[in-house]
C-alpha positions in Angstrom: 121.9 98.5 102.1 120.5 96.6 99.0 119.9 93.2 101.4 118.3 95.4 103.9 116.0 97.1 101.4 115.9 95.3 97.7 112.5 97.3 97.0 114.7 100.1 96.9 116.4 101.5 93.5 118.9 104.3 93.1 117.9 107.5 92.2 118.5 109.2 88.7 121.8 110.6 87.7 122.3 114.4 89.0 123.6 114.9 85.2 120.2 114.1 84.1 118.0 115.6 86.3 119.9 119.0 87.2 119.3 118.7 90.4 121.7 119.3 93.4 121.6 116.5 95.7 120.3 116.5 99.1 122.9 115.8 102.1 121.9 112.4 104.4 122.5 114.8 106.9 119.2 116.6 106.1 116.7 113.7 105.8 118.2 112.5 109.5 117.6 115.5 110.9 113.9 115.7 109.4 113.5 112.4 111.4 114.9 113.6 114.7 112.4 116.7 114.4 109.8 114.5 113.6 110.3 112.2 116.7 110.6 115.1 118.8 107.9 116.6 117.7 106.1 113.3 118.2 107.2 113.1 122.0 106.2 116.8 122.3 102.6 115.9 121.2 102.0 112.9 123.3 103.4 115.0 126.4 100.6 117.3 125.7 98.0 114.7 124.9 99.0 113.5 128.9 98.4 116.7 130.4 95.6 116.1 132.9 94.4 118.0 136.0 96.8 116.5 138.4 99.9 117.5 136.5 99.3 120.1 134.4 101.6 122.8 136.0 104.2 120.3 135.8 103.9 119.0 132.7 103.4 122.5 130.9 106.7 123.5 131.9 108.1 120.4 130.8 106.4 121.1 127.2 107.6 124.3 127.4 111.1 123.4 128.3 111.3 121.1 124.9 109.6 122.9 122.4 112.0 125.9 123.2 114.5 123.5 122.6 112.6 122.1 119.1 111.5 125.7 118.1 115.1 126.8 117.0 116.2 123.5 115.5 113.2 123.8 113.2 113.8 127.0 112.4 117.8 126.0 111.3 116.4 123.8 109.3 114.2 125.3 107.4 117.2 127.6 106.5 119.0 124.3 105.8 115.8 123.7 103.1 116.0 126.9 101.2 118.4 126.2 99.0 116.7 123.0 98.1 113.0 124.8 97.9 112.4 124.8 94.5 113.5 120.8 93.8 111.4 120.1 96.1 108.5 121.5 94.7 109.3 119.9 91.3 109.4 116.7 93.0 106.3 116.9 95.2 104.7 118.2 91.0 106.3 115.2 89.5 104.7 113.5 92.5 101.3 114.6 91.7 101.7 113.5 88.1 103.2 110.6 88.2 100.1 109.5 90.9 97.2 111.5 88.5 98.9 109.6 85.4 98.5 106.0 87.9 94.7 106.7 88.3 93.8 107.2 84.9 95.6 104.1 83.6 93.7 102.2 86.9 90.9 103.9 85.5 91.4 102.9 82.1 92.3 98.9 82.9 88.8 99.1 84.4 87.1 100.2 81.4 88.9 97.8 79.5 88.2 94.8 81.7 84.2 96.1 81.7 84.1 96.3 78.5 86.0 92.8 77.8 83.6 91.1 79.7 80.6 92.8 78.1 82.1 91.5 74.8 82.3 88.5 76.1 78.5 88.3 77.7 77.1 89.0 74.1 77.4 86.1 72.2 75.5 84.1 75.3 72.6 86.9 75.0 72.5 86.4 71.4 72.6 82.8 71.4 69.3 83.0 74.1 67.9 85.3 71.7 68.2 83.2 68.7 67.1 80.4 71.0 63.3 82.3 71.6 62.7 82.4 68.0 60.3 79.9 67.5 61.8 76.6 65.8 60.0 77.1 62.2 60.9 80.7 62.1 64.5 79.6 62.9 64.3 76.9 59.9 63.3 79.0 57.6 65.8 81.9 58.4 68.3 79.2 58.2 67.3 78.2 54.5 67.2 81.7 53.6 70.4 82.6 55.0 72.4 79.3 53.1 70.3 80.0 49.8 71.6 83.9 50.1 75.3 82.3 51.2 75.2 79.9 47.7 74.3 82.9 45.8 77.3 85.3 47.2 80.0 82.5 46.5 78.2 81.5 43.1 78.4 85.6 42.2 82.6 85.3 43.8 83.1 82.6 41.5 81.6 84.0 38.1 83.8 87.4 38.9 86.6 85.4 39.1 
């Protein structure tokens, strides 16, 4: 089974989730229904003018046939109702939960690349100031940088 399907894991522990498990049995006979039902609709998808009397009683004929097998096993589900509904709600969750961390990656990688975006339009900003503007901001800005480690050193 695992070399036929290695993207498949085992399920949790019964112990751990309280749950009772479901027989094989009951998924296999979910997929017969479904085929049948399947058949059933393409059989009435074909009904044209030439053989509809025909091919109504043939769609009759099987879904009386399908009607009571669905209806056994929807009794076969009852016991198993409410576990379904917690797992089709953990379901729900577990996607919800998916979207907001793809929602959240996406943020992050917008805002990463905004950061990173921002010293370039900085740089072209400092890069318009006129050139003798830029001098003298630069003088004043290691004059002010002497006088912060001069006043470091005297507290020291």
């Amino acid at each position: 089974m695992s070399a036929a399907f290695p993207e498949l894991e085992r399920g949790e522990p019964v112990i751990e989730t309280k749950r009772k498990h479901m027989p094989v049995r009951i998924y296999k006979r979910a997929v017969r229904l479904t085929e049948e039902m399947t058949l059933i609709k393409s059989e009435i998808s074909s009904i044209g003018t030439f053989n509809a009397q025909k091919k109504k009683e043939d769609v009759l004929q099987k879904l009386n046939a399908w009607i009571p097998l669905y209806n056994s096993f929807q009794a076969q589900l009852e016991p198993f109702k409410r576990q379904i509904k917690e797992t089709q709600d953990d379901n729900r969750y577990l996607h919800e939960k998916v979207e907001r961390q793809s929602w959240n990656v996406q943020h992050y990688k917008v805002n990463a690349d905004n950061l990173q975006r921002q010293p370039w339009e900085y740089e072209g900003f400092i890069e318009s100031i006129p050139e003798d503007y830029r001098k003298q901001l630069q003088q004043r800005f290691e004059r002010l940088h002497e006088q912060e480690q001069a006043l470091e050193i005297e507290q020291w």
